[in-house]
OpenMM code with the backbone's topology and positions (N, CA, C; nanometers):
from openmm import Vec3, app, unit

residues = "UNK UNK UNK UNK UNK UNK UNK UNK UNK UNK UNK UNK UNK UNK UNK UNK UNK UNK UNK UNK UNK UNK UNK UNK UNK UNK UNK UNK UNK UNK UNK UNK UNK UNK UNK UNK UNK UNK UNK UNK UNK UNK UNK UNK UNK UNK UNK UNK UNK UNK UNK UNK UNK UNK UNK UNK UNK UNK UNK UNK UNK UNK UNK UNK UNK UNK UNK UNK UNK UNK UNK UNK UNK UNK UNK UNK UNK UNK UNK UNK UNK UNK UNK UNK UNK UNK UNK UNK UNK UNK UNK UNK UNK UNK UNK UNK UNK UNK UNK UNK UNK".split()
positions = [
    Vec3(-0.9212, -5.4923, -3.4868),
    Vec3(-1.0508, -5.4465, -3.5284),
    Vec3(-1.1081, -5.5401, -3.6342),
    Vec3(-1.0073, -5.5878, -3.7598),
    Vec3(-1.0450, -5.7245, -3.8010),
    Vec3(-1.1279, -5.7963, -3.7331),
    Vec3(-1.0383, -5.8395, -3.6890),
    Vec3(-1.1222, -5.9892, -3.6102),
    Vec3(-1.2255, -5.9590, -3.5395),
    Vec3(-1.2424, -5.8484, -3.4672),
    Vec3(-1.3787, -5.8469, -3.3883),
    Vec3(-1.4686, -5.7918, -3.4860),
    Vec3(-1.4489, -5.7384, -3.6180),
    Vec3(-1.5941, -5.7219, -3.7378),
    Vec3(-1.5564, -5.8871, -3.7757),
    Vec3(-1.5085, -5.9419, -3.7495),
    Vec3(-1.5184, -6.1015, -3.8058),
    Vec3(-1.5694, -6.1976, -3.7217),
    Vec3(-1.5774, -6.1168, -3.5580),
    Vec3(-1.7169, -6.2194, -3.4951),
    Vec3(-1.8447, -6.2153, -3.5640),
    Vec3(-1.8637, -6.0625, -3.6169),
    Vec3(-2.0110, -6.0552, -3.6554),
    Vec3(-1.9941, -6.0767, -3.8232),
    Vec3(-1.9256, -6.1217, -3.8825),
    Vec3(-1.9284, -6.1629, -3.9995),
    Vec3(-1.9314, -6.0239, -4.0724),
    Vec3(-1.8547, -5.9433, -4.0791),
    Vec3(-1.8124, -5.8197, -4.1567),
    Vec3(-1.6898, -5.8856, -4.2543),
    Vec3(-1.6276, -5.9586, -4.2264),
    Vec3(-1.4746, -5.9543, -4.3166),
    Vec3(-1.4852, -6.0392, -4.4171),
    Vec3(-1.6061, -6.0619, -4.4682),
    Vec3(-1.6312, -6.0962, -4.5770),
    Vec3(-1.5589, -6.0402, -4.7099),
    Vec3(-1.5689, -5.9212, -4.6925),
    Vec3(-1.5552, -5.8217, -4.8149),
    Vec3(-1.4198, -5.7207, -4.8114),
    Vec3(-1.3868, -5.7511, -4.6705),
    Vec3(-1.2737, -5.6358, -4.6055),
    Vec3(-1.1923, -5.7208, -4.6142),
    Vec3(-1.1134, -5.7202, -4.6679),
    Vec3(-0.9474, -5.8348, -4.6274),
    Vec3(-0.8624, -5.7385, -4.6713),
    Vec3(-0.7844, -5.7238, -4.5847),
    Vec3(-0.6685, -5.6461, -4.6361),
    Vec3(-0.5496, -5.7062, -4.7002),
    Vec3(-0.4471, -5.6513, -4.7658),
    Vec3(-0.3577, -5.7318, -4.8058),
    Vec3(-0.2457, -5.7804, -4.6949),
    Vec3(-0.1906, -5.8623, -4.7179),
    Vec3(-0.0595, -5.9141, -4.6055),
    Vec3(0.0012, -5.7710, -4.5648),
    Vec3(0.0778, -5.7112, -4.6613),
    Vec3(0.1669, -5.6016, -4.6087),
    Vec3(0.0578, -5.5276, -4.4857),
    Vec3(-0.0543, -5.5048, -4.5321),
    Vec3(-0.1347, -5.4091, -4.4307),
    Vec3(-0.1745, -5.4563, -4.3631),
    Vec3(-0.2172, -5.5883, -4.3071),
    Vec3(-0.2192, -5.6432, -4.2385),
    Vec3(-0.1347, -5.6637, -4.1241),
    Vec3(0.0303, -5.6548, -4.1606),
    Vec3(0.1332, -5.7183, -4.0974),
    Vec3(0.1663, -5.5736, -4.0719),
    Vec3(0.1372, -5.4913, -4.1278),
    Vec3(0.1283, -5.3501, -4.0170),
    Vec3(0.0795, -5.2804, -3.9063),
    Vec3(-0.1026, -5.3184, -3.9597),
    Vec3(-0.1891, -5.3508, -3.8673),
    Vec3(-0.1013, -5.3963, -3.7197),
    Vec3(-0.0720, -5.5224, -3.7620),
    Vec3(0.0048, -5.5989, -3.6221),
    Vec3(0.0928, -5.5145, -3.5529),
    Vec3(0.1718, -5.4939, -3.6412),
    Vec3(0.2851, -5.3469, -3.5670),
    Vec3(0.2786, -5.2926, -3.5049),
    Vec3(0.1661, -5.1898, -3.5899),
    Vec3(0.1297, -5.0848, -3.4953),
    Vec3(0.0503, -5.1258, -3.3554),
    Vec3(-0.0626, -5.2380, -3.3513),
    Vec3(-0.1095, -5.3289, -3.2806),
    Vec3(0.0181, -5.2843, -3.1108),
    Vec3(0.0663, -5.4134, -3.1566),
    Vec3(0.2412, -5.4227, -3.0954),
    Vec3(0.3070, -5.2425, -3.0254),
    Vec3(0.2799, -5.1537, -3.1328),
    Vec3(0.3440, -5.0552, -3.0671),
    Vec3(0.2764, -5.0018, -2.9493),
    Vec3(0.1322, -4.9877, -2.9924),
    Vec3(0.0174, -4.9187, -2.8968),
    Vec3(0.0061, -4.9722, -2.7920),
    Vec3(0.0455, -5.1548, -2.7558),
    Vec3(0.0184, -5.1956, -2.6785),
    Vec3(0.0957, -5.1696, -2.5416),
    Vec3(0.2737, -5.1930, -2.6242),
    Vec3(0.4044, -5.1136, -2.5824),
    Vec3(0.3615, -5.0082, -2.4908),
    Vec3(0.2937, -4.9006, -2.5624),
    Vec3(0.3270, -4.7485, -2.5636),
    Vec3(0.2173, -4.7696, -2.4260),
    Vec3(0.1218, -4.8157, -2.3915),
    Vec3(-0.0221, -4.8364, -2.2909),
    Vec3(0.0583, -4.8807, -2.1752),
    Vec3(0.1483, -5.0190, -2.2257),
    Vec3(0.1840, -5.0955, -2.0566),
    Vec3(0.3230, -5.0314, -1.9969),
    Vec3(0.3792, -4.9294, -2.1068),
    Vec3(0.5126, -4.8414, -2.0621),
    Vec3(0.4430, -4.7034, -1.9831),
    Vec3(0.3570, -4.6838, -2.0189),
    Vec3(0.2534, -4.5517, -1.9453),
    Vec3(0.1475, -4.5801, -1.8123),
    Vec3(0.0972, -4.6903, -1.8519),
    Vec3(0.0538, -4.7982, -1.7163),
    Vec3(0.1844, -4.7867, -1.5798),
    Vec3(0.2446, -4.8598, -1.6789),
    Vec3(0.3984, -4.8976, -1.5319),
    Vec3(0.4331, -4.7928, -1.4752),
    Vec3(0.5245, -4.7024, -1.5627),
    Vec3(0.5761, -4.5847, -1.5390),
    Vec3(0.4583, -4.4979, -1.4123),
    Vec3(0.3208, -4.4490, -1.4581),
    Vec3(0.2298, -4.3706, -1.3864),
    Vec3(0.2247, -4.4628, -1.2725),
    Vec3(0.1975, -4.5474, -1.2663),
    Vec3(0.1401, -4.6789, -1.1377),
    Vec3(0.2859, -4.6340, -1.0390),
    Vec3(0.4263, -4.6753, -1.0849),
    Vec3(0.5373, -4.6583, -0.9920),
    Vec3(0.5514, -4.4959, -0.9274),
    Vec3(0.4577, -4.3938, -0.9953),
    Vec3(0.5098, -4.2916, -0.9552),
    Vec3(0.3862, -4.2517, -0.8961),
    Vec3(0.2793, -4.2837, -0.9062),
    Vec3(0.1372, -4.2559, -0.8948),
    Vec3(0.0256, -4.3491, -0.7605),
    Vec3(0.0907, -4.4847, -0.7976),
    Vec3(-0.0051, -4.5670, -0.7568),
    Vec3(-0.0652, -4.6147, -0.8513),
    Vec3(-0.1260, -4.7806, -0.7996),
    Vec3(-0.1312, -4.8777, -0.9303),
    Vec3(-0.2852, -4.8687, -1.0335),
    Vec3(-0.4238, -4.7347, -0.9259),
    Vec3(-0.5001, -4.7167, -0.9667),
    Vec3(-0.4823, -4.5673, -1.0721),
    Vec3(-0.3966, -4.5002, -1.0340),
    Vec3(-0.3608, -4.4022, -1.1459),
    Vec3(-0.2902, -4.4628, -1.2205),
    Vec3(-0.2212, -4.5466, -1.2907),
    Vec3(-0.1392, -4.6462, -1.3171),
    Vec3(-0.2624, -4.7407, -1.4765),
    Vec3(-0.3341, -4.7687, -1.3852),
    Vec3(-0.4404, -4.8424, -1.4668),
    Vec3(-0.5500, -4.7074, -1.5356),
    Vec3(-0.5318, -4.6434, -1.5016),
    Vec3(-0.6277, -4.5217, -1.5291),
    Vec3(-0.5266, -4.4543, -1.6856),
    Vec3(-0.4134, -4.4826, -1.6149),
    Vec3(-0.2939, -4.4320, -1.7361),
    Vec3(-0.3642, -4.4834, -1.8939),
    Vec3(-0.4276, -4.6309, -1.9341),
    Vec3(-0.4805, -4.6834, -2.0472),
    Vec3(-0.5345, -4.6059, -2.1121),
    Vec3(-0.7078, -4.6214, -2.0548),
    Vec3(-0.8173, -4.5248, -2.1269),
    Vec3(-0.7619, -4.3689, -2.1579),
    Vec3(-0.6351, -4.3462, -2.0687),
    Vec3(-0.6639, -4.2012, -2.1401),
    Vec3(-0.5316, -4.1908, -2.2370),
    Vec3(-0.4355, -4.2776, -2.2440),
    Vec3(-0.3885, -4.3178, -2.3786),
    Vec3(-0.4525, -4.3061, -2.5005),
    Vec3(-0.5842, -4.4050, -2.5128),
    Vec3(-0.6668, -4.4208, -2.6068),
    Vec3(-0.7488, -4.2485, -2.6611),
    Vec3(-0.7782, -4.1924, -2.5371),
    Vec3(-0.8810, -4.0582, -2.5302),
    Vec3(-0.7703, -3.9424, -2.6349),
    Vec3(-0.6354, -3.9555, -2.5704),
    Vec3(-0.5383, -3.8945, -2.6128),
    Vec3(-0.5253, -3.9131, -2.7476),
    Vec3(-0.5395, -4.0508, -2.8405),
    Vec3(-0.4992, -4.0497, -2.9276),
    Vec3(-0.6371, -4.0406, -3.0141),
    Vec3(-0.7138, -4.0205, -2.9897),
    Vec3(-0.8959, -4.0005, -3.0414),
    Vec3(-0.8892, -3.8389, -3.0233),
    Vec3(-0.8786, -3.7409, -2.9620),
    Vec3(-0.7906, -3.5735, -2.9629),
    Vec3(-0.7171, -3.6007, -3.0422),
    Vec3(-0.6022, -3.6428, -3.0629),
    Vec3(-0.4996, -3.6453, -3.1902),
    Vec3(-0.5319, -3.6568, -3.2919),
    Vec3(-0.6095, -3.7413, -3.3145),
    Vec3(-0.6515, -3.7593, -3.4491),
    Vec3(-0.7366, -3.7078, -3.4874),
    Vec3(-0.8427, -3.5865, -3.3994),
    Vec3(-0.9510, -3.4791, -3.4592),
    Vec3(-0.8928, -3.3679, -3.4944),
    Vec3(-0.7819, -3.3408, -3.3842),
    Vec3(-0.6611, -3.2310, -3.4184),
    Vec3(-0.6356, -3.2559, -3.5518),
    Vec3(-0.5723, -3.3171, -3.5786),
    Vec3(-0.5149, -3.3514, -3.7128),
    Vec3(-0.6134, -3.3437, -3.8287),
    Vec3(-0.6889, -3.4021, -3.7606),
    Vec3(-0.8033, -3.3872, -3.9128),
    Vec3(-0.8882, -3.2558, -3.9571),
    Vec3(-0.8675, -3.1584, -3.8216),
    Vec3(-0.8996, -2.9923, -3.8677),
    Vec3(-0.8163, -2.9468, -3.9245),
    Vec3(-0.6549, -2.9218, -3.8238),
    Vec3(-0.5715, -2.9183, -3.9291),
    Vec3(-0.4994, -2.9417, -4.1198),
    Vec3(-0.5772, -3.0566, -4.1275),
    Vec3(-0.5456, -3.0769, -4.2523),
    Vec3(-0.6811, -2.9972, -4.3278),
    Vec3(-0.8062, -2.9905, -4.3046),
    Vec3(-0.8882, -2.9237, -4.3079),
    Vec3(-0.8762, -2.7575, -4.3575),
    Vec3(-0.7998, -2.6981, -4.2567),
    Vec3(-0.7560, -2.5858, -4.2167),
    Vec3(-0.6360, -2.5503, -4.3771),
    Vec3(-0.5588, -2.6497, -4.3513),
    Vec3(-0.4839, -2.6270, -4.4510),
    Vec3(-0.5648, -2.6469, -4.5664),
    Vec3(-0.6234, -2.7457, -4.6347),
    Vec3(-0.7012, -2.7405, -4.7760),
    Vec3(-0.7562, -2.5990, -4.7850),
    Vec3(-0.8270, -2.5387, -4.7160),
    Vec3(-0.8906, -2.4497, -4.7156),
    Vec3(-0.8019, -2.3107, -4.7857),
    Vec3(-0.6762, -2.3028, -4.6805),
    Vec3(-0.5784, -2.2025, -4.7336),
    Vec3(-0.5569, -2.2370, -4.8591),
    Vec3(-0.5132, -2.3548, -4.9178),
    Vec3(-0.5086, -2.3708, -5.0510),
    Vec3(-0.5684, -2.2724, -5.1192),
    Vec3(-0.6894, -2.2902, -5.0844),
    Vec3(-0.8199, -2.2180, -5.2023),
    Vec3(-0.7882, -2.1065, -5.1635),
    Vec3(-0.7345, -1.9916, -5.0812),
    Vec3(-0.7102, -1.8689, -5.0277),
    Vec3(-0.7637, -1.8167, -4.9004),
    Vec3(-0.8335, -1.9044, -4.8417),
    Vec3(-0.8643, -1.8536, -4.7112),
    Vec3(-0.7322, -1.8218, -4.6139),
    Vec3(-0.7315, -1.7320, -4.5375),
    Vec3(-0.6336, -1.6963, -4.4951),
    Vec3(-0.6430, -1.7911, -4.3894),
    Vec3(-0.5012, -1.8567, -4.3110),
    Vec3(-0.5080, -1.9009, -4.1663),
    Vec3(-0.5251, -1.8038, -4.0175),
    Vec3(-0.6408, -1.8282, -3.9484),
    Vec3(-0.6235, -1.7842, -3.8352),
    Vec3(-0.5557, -1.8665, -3.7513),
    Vec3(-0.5292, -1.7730, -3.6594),
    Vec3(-0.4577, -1.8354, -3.5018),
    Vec3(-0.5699, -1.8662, -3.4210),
    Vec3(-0.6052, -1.9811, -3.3578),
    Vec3(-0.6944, -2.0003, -3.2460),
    Vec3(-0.6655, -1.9936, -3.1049),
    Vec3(-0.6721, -1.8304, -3.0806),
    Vec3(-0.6050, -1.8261, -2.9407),
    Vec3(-0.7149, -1.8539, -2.8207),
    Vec3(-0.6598, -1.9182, -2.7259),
    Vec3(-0.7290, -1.9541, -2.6174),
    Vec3(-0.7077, -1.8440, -2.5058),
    Vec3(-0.8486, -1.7971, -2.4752),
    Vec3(-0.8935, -1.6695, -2.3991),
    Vec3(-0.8584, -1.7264, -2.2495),
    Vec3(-0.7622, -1.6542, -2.1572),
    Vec3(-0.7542, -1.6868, -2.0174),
    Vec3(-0.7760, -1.5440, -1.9484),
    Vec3(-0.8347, -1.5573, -1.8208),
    Vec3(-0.8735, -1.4754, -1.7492),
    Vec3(-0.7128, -1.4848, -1.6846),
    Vec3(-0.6509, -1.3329, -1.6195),
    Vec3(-0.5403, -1.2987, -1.5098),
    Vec3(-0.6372, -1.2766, -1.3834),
    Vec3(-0.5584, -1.2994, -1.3210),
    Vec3(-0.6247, -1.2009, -1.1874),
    Vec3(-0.5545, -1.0800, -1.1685),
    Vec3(-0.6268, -1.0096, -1.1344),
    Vec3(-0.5514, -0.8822, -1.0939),
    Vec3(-0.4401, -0.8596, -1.0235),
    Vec3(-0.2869, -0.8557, -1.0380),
    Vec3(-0.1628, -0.8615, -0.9682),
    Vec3(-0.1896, -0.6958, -0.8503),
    Vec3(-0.2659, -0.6023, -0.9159),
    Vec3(-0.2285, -0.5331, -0.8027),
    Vec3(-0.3065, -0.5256, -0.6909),
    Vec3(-0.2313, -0.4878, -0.5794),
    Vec3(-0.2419, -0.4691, -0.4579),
    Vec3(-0.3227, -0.3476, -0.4010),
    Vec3(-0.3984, -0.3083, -0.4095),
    Vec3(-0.4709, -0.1868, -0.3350),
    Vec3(-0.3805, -0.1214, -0.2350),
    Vec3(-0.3361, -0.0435, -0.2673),
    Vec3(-0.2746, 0.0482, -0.1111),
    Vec3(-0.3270, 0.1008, -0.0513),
] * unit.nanometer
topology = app.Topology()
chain = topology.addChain("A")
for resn in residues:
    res = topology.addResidue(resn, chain)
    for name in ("N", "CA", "C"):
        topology.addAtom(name, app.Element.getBySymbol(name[0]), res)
């Protein structure tokens, strides 16, 4: 993400330090890992267009994760102050199991 605000001349002012930087990379490295192990894997069991489809929703997955998380922590500050926690239960319709005789 560096480097592409450094086509348009953003990293003027943004430099991170080495350590965070060389994390940056890491994690870089892991995500990329974690995309072409979920790519392969789906493609061999799926086909190579579910396979490639496996990426974007890597990314979608981890953009949900990280809104999750950020209500959650939300959720919790809040209790701090005394709001109580609710449960957010998700409403499903049954169908009717019985049988008319």
């Amino acid at each position: 993400m560096l480097q592409i605000g450094g086509l348009f001349g953003l990293d003027s002012h943004l430099r991170p330090s080495r350590a965070v930087e060389t994390l940056l990379w890491i994690n870089f490295a892991f995500m990329t890992w974690r995309m072409a192990t979920r790519a392969i894997f789906a493609g061999m069991s799926y086909g190579w267009a579910f396979g490639l489809g496996a990426i974007p929703r890597t990314i979608i997955a981890n953009i949900i994760a990280m809104m999750a998380a950020r209500r959650a922590m939300f959720l919790y500050l809040q209790s701090l102050t005394g709001k109580p926690l609710a449960w957010d239960k998700t409403q499903h319709r049954f169908p009717d199991l019985e049988v008319p005789a």
